[in-house]
C-alpha positions in Angstrom: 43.6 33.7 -2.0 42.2 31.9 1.0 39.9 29.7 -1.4 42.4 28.6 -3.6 44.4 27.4 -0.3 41.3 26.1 1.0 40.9 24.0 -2.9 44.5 23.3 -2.7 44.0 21.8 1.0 41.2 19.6 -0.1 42.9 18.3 -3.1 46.0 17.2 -1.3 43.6 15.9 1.1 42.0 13.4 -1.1 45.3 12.3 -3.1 46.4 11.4 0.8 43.4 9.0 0.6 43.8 7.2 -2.9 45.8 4.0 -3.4 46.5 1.6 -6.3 48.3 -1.0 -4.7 48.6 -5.0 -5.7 48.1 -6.9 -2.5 50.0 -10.2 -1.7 52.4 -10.7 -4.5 54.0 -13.6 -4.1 55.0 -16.0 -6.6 57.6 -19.1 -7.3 59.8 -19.1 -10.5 58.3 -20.6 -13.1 55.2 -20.1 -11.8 51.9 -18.4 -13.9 49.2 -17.0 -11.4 46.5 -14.5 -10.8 46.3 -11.0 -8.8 45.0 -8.5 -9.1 45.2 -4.4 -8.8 43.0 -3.2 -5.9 41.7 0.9 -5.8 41.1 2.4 -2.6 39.4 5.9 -3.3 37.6 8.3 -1.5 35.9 10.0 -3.7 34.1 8.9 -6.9 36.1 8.5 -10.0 35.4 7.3 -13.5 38.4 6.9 -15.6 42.3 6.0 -14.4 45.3 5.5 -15.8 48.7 4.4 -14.5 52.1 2.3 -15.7 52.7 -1.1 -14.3 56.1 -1.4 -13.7 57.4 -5.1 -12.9 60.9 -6.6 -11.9 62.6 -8.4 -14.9 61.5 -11.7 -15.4 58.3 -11.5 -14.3 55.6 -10.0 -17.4 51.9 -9.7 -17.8 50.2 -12.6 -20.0 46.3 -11.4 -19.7 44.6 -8.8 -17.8 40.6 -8.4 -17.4 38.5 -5.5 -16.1 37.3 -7.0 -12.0 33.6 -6.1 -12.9 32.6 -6.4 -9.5 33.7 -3.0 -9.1 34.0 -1.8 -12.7 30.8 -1.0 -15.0 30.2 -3.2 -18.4 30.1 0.0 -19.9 34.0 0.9 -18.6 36.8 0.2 -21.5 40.0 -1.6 -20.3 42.9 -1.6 -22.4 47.1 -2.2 -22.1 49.8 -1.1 -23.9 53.1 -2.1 -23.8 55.7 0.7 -23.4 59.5 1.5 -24.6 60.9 1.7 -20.9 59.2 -2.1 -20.1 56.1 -0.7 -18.0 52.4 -2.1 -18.9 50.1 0.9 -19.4 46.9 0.6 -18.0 43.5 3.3 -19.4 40.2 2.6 -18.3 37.4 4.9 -19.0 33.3 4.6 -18.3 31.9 5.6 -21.8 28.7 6.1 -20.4 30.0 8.3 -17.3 29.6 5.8 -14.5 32.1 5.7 -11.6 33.4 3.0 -10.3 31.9 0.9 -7.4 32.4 1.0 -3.9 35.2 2.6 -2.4 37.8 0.1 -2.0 38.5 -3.5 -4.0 40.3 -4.9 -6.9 39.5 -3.2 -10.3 41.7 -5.0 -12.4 42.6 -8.9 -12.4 46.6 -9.6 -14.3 47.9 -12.9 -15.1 51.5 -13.0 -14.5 54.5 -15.5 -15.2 57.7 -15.2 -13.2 60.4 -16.9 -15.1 62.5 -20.3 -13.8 65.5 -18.7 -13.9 64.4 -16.1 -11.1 66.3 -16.5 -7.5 63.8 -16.1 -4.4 63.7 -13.1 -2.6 61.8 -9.7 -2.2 61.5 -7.5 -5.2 59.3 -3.8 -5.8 56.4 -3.3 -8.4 55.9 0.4 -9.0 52.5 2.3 -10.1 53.7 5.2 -11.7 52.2 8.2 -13.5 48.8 7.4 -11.6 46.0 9.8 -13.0 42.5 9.8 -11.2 39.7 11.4 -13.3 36.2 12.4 -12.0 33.5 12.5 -14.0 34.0 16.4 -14.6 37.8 15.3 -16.0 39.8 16.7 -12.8 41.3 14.8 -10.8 44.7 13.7 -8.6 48.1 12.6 -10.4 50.6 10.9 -8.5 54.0 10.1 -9.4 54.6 6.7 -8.0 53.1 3.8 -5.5 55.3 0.9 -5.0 54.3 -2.6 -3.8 56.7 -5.7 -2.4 56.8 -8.5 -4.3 57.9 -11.8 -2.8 60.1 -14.6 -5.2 58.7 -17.9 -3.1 61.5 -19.7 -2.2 61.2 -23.7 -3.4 59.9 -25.8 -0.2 60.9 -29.4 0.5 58.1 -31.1 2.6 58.9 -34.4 4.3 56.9 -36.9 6.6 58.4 -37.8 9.7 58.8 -41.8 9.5 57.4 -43.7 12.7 56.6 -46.3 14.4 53.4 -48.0 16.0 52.4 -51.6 17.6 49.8 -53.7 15.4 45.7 -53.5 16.3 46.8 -49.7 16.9 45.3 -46.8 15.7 47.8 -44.7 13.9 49.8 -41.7 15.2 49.5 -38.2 14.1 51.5 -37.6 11.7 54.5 -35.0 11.6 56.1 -33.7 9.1 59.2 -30.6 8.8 60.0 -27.7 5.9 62.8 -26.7 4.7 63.2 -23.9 2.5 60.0 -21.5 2.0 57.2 -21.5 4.9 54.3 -23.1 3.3 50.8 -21.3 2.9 48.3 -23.6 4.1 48.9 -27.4 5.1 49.2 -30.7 3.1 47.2 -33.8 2.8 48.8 -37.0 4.8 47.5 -40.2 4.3 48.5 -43.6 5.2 46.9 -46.7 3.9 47.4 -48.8 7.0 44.9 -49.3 9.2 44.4 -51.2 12.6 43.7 -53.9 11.4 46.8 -53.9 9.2 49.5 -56.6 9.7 53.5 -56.1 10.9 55.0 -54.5 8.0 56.1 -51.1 6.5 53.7 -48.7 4.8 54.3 -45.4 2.8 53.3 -42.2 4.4 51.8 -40.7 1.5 51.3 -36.4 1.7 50.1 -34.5 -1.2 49.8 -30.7 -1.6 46.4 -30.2 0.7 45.6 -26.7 1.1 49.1 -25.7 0.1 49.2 -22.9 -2.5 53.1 -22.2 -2.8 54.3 -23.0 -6.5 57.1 -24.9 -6.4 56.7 -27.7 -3.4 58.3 -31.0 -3.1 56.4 -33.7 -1.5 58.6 -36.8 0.2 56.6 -39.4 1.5 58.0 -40.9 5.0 57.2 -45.0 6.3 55.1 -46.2 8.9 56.8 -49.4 10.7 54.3 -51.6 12.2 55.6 -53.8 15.0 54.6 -57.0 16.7 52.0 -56.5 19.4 53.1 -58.4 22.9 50.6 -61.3 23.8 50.7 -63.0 26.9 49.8 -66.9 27.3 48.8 -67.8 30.7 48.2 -71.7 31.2 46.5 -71.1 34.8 45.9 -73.0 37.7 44.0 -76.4 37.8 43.1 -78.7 40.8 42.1 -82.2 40.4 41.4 -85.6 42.6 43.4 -88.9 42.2 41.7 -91.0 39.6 39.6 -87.9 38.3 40.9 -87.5 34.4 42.8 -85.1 33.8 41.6 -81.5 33.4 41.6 -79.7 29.9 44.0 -76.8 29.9 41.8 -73.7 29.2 44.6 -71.3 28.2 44.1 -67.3 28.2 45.2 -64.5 26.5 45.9 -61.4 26.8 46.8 -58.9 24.2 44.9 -59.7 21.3 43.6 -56.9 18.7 40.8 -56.1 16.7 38.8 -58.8 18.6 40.8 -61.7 17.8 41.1 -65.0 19.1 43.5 -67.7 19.7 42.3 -68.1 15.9 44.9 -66.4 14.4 48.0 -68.4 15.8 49.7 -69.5 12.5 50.8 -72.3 15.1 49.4 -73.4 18.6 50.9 -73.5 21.9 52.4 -77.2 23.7 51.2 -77.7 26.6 52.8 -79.9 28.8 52.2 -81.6 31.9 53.9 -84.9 33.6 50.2 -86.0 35.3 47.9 -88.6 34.7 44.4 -89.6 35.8 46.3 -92.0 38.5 49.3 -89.3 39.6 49.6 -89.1 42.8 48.8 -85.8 44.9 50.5 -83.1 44.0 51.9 -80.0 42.5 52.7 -80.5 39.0 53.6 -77.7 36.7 52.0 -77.0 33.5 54.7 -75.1 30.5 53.5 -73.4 27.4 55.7 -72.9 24.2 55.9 -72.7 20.5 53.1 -70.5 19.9 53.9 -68.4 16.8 52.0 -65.2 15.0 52.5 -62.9 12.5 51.4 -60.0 14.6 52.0 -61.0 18.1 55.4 -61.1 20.0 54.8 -64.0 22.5 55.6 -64.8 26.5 54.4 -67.8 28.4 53.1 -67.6 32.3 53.3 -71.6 33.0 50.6 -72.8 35.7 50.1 -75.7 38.0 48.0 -78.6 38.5 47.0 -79.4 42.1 46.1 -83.1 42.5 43.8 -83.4 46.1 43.1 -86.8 47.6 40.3 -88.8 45.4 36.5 -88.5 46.4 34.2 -87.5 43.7 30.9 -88.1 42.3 29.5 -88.5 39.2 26.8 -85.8 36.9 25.4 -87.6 34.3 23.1 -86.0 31.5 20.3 -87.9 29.5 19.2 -86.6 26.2 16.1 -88.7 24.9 17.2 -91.8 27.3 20.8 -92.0 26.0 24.0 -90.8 27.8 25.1 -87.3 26.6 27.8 -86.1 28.7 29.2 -87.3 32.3 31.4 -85.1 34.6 33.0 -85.7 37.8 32.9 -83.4 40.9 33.5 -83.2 44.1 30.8 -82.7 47.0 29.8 -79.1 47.6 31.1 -77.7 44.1 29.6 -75.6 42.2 28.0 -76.4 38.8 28.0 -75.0 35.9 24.9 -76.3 33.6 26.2 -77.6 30.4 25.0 -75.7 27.2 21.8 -77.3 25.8 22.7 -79.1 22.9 21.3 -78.4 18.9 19.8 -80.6 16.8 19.1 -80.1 13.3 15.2 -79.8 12.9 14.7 -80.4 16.5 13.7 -78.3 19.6 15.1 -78.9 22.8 13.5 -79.0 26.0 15.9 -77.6 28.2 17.1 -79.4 31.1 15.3 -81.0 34.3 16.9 -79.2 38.0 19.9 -79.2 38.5 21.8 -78.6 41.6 23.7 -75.5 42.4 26.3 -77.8 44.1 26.9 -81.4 43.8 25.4 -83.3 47.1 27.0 -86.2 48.1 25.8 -88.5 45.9 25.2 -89.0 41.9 23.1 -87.0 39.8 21.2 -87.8 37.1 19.7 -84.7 34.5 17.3 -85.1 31.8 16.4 -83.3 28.5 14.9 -84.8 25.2 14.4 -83.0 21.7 11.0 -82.5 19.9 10.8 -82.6 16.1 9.7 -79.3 14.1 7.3 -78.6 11.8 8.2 -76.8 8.5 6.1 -75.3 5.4 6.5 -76.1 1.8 4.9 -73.2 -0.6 4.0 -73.9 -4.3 4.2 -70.7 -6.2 2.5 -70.5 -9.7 3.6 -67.3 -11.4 4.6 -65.6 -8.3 1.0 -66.2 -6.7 0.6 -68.8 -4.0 -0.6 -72.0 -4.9 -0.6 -74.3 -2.2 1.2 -74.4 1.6 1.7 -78.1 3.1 3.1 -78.3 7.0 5.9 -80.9 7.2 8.1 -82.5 9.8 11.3 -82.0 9.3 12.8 -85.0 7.3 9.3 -86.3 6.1 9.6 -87.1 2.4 7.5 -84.8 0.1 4.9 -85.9 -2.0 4.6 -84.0 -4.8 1.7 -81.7 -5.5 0.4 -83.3 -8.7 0.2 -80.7 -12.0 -3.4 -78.5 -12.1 -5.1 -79.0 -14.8 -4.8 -76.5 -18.2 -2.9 -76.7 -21.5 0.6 -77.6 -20.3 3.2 -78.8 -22.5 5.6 -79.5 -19.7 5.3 -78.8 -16.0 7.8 -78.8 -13.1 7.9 -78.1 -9.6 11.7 -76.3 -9.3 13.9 -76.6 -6.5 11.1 -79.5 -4.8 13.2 -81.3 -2.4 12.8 -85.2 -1.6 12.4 -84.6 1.9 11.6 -81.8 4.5 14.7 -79.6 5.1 14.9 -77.3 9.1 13.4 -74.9 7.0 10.4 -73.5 5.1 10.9 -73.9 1.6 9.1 -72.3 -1.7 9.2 -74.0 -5.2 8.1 -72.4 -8.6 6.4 -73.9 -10.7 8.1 -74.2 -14.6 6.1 -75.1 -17.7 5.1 -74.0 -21.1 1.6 -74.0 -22.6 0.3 -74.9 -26.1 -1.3 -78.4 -26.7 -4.4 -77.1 -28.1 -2.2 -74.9 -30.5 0.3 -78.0 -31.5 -3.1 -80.2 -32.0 -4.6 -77.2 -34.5 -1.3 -76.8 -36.8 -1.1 -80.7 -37.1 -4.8 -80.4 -38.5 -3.6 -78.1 -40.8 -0.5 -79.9 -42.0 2.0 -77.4 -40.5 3.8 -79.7 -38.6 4.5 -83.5 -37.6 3.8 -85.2 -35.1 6.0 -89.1 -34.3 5.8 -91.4 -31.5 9.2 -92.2 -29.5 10.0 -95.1 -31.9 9.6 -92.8 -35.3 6.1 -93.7 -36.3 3.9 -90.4 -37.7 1.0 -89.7 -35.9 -2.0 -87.3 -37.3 -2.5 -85.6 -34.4 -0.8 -85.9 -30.2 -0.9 -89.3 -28.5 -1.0 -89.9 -24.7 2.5 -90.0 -23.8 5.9 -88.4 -25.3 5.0 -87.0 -28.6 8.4 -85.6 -30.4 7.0 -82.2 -33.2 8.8 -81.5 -35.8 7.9 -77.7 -36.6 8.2 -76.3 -40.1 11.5 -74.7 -39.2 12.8 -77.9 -38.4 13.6 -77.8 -35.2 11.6 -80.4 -32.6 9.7 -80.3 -29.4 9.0 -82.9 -26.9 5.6 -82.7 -25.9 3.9 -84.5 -23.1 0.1 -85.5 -23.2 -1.3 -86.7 -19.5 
């Protein structure tokens, strides 16, 4: 008596253990998806069998044996039963138990039907039989599982807003109906760098795995970007000319410049070289850009009592620029001007301030030297050294058997640069002069008359195909 209580004991205690169970069912009418049947067992078994019992609408349209648990030697068959429920056998013909302890053993492929409403339904294993490989085993009478109709989910970006030269904002967006498992893809084509306009928000499904999702894409507004226009302040002497207004900025994007103004700003100011001294006011206006919203900060020109002197710079003996200052201010060395094909020396001292007197600065340019390459079938040929604007004398043809010769891309003079010609040509004097021995051809002069073999000069060959050649003899 005590045995069979201690057998019955153990017995109960591994049918507490087992479990067929399908995990995560959740699926969206009209949907057709993958899950499977998972086994947790605590003890070895080799065969099972159990009914499949589903809620109506949803049905079975392929099931497969999960080998990672189940041997290729273990049979897998369903049968569909008078009360609705999907039988499931499986037996290991050649007595092996299935893997592991836990994990799917059976993959389905379901279809839930359009017509079905979201919410939570039960599955049900019933008649569940466990066999070891000496045919005993547990029987239970019925596992259940949830099974979750996905409610449809509406996704929609969150439309916003952003200044042009920018980066973008993170995008937002809100659900309504079903939570979503996982996240969508938003994209936006606008960059930076894009102008004032509206662009679509564009999100796609991402890492979302729900069924039955609809996407609605939001707008990003791009605005105008402010930009401020400051004329600055400017101080001049009686009789000194008038000062060139060196406008700033401030606001630009994306490294632009006063460039992109689809019009430029007025400046206006009512002094002259002779106005007397002064404040005068300098306004800005009627600037206009696509991307910019525009304010003016107006400056003022402050016009002293006259007393300047006069910087003067010399480039190769002649006058190249001339500026007025005053005594004791500070100068700023003018750029050294380009030349094409020319170096320039750089400029003789110059003062830090301007003394009380005129000063006189010197520079002068110095001609360069360039190289002109003859290649003959990719090989060098010849280098000549030229200055730059020297005219080019041709290197003459080498000698062979040319029929024509060319230098290509020879320039008439030197260019600020090194340049490379090609020669072009084509060979085959010596065979022209052996087919006109033979009669194979004919051979005129350029006023028609026939000649028995090439004259110095333009020949013009008449092949036997009929077509001709001009063929030049040196």
């Amino acid at each position: 008596m005590m045995i069979a209580a201690l057998a019955l004991a153990i017995c109960n205690l591994l049918k507490a253990e087992d479990k067929v169970t399908v995990n995560d069912f959740k699926i969206s009418a009209g949907e057709t998806k993958e899950v499977s049947i998972s086994l947790d067992n605590d003890v070895a078994y080799v065969a099972f069998q159990f009914d499949l019992y589903l809620p109506e609408g949803i049905t079975v349209e392929a099931y497969s044996a999960d080998r990672s648990r189940m041997p290729e030697s273990t049979k897998l068959e369903m049968s569909k039963q008078e009360d609705g429920a999907y039988r499931f056998l499986s037996a290991a013909m050649s007595g092996e138990p299935i893997v592991g302890n836990s994990g799917n053993i059976v993959k389905l492929t379901v279809r839930a039907a359009e017509w079905l409403q979201y919410g939570e339904r039960m599955g049900y294993f019933r008649q569940v039989k466990l066999a070891k490989a000496d045919a005993t085993g547990p029987t239970y009478e019925e596992m259940a599982f949830p099974i979750t109709i996905v409610e449809p989910s509406v996704v929609t970006v969150t439309s916003c807003n952003r200044e042009y030269g920018e980066a973008n904002p993170t995008f937002e967006y809100t659900v309504t109906g079903g939570a979503l498992e996982g996240a969508p893809e938003i994209s936006c084509e606008a960059t930076a760098t894009s102008p004032v306009g509206e662009y679509p928000i564009i999100i796609t499904q991402g890492t979302v795995s729900n069924y039955n999702v609809t996407y609605i894409a939001g707008t990003l507004t791009i605005t105008k970007s402010p930009l401020t226009i400051s004329a600055g302040e400017y101080t001049k002497r009686q009789y000194e000319a008038m000062p060139e207004f060196m406008l700033t900025y401030e606001g630009f994007k994306n490294n632009e410049t006063s460039a992109v103004l689809t019009t430029k700003p007025i400046v206006t100011c009512d002094a002259t070289d002779d106005s007397a001294p002064g404040e005068y006011p300098i306004t800005l206006s009627g600037a206009k850009a696509q991307n910019y919203d525009i304010s003016y900060i107006n400056g003022t020109l402050i016009v002293t009592e006259p007393e300047s002197y006069t910087l003067t710079y010399i480039v190769d003996g002649e006058v190249y620029k001339k500026f007025t200052l005053k005594q004791n201010e500070t100068i700023t060395p003018e750029p050294e001007p380009t030349k094409e094909g020319y170096t320039f020396s750089g400029w003789s001292e110059i003062p830090e301030t301007m003394p009380a007197h005129d000063v006189t600065v010197n520079g002068t340019f110095s001609i360069n030297s360039y190289t002109l390459t003859y290649m003959i079938d990719e090989v060098v040929y010849k280098q000549v050294v030229y200055e730059f604007g020297a005219t080019i004398t041709p290197e003459p043809q080498p000698e062979g058997d040319y029929v024509s010769f060319e230098w290509m891309g020879l320039p008439e003079t030197m260019p600020a640069h090194d340049v490379t010609v090609t020669a072009v040509y084509e060979t085959g004097i010596a065979e022209i002069m052996m087919m006109a021995q033979q009669g194979q051809l004919r051979i005129y002069s350029p006023n028609g008359k026939l000649h028995s073999k090439l004259q110095k000069g333009l020949n013009i060959v008449v092949m036997q195909d009929g077509t001709t050649k001009k063929v030049v003899v040196k």
